[in-house]
N, C-alpha and C positions, 0 to 999 in steps of 0.2 A: 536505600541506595544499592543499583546493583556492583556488585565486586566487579573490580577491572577486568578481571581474569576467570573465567568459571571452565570448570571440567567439563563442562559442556562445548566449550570453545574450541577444547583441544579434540574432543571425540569427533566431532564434524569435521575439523579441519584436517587430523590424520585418522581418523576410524573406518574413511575406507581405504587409505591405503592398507592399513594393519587387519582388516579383515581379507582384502585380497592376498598378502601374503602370508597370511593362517588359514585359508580356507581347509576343512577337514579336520583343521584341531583347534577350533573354539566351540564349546560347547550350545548347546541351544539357548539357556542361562545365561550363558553370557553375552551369546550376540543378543538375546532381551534387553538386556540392562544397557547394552552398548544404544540399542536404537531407542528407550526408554529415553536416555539421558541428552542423545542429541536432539529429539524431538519435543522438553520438555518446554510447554510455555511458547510454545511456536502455532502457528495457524497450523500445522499438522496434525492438534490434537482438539482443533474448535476454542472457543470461547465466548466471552459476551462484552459489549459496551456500557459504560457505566457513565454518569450523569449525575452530577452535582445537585441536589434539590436546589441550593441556593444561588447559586448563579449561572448555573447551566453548565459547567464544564464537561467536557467527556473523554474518555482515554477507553481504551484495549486493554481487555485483561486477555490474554493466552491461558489456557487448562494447564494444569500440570500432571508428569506422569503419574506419581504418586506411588513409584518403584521404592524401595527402602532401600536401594543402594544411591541413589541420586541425592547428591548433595544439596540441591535446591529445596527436595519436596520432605527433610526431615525436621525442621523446623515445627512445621503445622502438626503433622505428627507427633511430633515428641510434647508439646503444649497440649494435645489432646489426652494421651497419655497421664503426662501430670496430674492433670487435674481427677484423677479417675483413681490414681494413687494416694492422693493429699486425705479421703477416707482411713486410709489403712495405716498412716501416723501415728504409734506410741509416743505420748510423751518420756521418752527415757533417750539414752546414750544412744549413737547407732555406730557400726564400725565398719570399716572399708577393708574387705581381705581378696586377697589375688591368690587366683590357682593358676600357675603357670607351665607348659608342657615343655620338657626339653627339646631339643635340637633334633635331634634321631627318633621323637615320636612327631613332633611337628612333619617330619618329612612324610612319614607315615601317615598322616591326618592328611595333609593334601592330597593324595589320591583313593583316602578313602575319608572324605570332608562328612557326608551326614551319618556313619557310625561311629566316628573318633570322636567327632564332636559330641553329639548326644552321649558316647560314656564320661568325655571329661565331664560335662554336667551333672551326671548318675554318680560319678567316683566323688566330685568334689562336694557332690548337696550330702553324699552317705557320711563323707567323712564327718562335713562339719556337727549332722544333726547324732551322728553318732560319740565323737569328742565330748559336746555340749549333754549329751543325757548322762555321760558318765556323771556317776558322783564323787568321781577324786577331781572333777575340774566343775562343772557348775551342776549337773543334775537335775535338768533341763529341759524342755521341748522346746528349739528357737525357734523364728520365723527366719526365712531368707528370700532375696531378690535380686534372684544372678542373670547379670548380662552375659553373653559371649562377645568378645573379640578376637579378628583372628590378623592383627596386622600390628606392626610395632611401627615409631613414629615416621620412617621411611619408607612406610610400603612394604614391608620383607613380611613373609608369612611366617606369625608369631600369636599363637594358638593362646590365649587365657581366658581365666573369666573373674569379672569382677563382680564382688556379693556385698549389698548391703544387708547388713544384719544389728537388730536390737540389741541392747548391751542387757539381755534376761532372757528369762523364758518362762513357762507353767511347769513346777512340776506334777508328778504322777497324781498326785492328791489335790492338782486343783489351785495351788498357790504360785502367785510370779515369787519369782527368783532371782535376782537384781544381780550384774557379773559385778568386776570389781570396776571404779571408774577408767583407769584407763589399760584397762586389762580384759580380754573377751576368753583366748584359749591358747594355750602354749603352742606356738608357730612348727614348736619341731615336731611334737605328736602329730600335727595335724600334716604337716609332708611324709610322713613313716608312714601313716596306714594311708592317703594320698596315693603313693607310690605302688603300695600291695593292693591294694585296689584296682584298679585303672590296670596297671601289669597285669594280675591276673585274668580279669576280665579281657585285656585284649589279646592276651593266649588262644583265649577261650573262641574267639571270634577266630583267631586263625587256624587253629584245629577244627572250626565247622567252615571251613573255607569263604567266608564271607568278606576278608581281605581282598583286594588287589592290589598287584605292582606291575607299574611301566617305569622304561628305560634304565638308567643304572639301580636302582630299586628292584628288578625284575627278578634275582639271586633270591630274593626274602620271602618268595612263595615256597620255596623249599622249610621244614622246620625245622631241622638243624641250624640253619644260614640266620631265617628269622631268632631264634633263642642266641646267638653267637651275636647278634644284632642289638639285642637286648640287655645283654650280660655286662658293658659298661654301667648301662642306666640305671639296673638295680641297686649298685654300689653311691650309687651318686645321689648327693641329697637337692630333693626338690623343692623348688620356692614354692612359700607360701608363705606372703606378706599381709600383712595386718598395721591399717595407719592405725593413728588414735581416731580416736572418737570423736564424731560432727559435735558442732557448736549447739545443735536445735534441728528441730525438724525440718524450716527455713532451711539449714544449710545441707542436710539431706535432700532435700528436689531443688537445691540447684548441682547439686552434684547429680543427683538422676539427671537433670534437664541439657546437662554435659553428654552424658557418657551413653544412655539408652538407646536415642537413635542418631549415634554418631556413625558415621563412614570411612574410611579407609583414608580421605582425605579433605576436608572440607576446603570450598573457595576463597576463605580468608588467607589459608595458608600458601596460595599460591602467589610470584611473585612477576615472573617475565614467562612469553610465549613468544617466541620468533616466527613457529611454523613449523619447528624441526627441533627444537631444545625447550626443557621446560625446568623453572627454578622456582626450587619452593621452599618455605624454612619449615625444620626439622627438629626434634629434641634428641641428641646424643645422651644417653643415659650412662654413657661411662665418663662422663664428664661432671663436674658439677658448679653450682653457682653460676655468671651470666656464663660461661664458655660451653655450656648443656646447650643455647641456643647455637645450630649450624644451617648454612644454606646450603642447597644439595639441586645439582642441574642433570639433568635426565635427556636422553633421546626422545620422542614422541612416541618410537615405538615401546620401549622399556619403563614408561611413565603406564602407559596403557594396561602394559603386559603384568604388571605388580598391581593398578588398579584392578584387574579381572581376578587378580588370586584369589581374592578373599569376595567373590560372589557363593553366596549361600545358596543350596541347594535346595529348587521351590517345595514351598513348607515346612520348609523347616525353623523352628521359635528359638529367635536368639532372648529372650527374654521369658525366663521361669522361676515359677516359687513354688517354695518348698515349704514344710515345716506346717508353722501358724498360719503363714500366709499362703500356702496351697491352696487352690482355687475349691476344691470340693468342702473344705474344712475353715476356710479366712474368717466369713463373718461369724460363729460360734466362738472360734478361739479367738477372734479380737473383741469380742461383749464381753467373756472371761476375763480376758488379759484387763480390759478398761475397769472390771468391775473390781479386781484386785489393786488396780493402781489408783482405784477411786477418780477416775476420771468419766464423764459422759462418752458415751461411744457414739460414733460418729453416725447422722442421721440418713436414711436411706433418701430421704426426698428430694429432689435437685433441688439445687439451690433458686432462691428468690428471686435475688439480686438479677437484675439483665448484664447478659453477657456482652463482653465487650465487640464490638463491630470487626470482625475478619478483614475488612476491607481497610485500606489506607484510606485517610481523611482527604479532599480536595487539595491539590498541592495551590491551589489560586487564593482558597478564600479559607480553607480547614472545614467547609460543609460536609454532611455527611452525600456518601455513595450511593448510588440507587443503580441499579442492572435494570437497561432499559431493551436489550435485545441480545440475542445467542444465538451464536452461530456454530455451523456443525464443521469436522475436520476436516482442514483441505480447503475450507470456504474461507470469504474475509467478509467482514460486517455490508452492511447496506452504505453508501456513501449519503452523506445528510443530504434533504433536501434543496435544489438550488433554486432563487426567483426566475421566473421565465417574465419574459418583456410581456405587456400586454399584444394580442394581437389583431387585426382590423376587425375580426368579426368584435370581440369585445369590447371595442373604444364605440362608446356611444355620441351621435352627435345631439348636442344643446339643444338645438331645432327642431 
């Protein structure tokens, strides 16, 4: 069923006002994603006619854009995803940990989104695989699989990343090393060097001048201003949160199938659109028990303007592994890891089984779909056939 209310609803309805009154300061990214998302699933991007084998039915499928900010087209995605992931499955613990950026580098990460970003990733993957080798805490090589987020549950731009990780690792000689069950790595070590990490390195970026600052931020090209900038943060201890440990591997991909290609706001959470206000529910995290859940009503421009913050600069992978599961190194050290855990490691061949139908079943009778014609962008299908009356030439007489 589609949601009452989609982002797409509101981008068409005010996206060109708020384009007209930003002209010059919306990036090129982002008016992509703006017309990505209004255009998704519309005859502006083609599609094809589909036909019931069993009773004939037929319906309009529209393309979709298949942008990674558009809340429509992450679904399919993320399910493709999955299954590509469900190889790489330890049978063991897995744990949920959050690197979070404070307030005064988040400001900083916004006008400089694809080098802030890529170090929090750099700081957070060093940390953890560096914590985890020591041998006063597990003595270890883990694997990791960190998403980025850059938005907190009302849109505000809120820089972290979420890392699923095995509760072991190989060590140096070749043996798994099992952490303890609901314990992975002491949260406070792991924001100490977190912190000297990340700070140092993003010194480093400002002394080779590869920072920018606009509007009141502009003072912090200077290095004096920038280090005086910095000088609270130092002091100040950063999160890094660690749930316990998944139930099974089941309940690791459905927490991936959550979080991987999530967006800034999906259309479930949206509640009323007038034209000009937009009400959505929210999670207040300084709240807790049912009063965490809050409603939250925005202007159409400022609903927008928090949508676009957190558009990713193209090419850039919000989704990386480290470790074991590093792409150059994954299938060696997970035949390793299986062969120590004495389980069979997962088989390269796709699987047998047929895959389930992409397509919705007939809403008339539950037949299966068949694509009977496609049509290109801008166009609209062919109209069915109509009977024409016979005419004098073809009526033959008896006689």
């Amino acid at each position: 069923m589609r949601a009452t209310i989609e982002v797409a609803d509101i981008f068409r309805s005010a996206g060109p006002a708020y384009r007209a009154a930003h002209a010059g300061h919306l990036s090129l990214d982002q008016l992509k994603v703006m017309s990505a998302i209004e255009t998704c699933r519309t005859a502006a991007l083609g599609g094809h006619v589909e036909a019931c084998s069993d009773c004939g039915h037929q319906r309009i499928a529209y393309n979709s854009c298949r942008n990674r900010h558009c809340p429509r087209c992450q679904g399919a995605a993320a399910r493709t995803w999955l299954e590509a992931q469900e190889a790489n499955l330890l049978p063991v613990g897995y744990f949920h940990v959050v690197f979070t950026l404070p307030a005064e580098i988040a400001d900083i990460a916004f006008h400089n989104k694809a080098l802030v970003y890529d170090l929090l990733f750099k700081a957070a993957s060093e940390t953890m695989l560096t914590i985890a080798a020591d041998p006063k805490h597990l003595g270890a090589r883990i694997g990791i699989t960190a998403v980025l987020h850059t938005w907190g549950s009302a849109m505000t731009h809120h820089p972290h990343i979420h890392m699923i990780v095995p509760g072991g690792g190989l060590t140096p000689d070749g043996r798994w090393i099992s952490s303890r069950p609901a314990f992975l790595l002491p949260v406070r070590v792991l924001g100490a060097l977190f912190r000297r990490l990340f700070l140092t390195r993003l010194l480093d970026l400002h002394n080779a001048g590869k920072l920018v600052f606009f509007g009141k931020l502009a003072g912090l090209s200077d290095r004096r201003a920038f280090q005086r900038h910095l000088a609270p943060v130092r002091k100040k201890r950063w999160v890094v949160y660690a749930k316990a440990p998944f139930a099974g591997p089941e309940a690791v991909l459905a927490y991936l199938s959550r979080y991987t290609h999530r967006v800034a706001i999906s259309n479930s959470r949206l509640l009323r659109f007038d034209g000009s206000e937009i009400t959505f529910r929210y999670k207040d995290y300084r709240r807790s028990g049912a009063n965490r859940q809050q409603v939250m009503t925005l202007v159409a421009d400022e609903f927008i303007r928090r949508f676009l913050l957190h558009t990713l600069p193209r090419g850039f992978h919000r989704i990386r592994h480290y470790g074991l599961l590093a792409c150059s190194a994954r299938k060696d050290c997970l035949a390793q890891a299986c062969d120590m855990l004495g389980v069979a490691p997962a088989s390269d061949e796709p699987p047998t089984a047929e895959t389930s139908d992409p397509r919705p079943p007939c809403p008339c009778c539950g037949g299966t779909m068949v694509i009977i014609e496609t049509f290109a962008a801008w166009c609209q299908p062919r109209a069915p056939p109509t009977t024409r009356p016979p005419t004098r030439e073809t009526v033959h007489d008896p006689a």
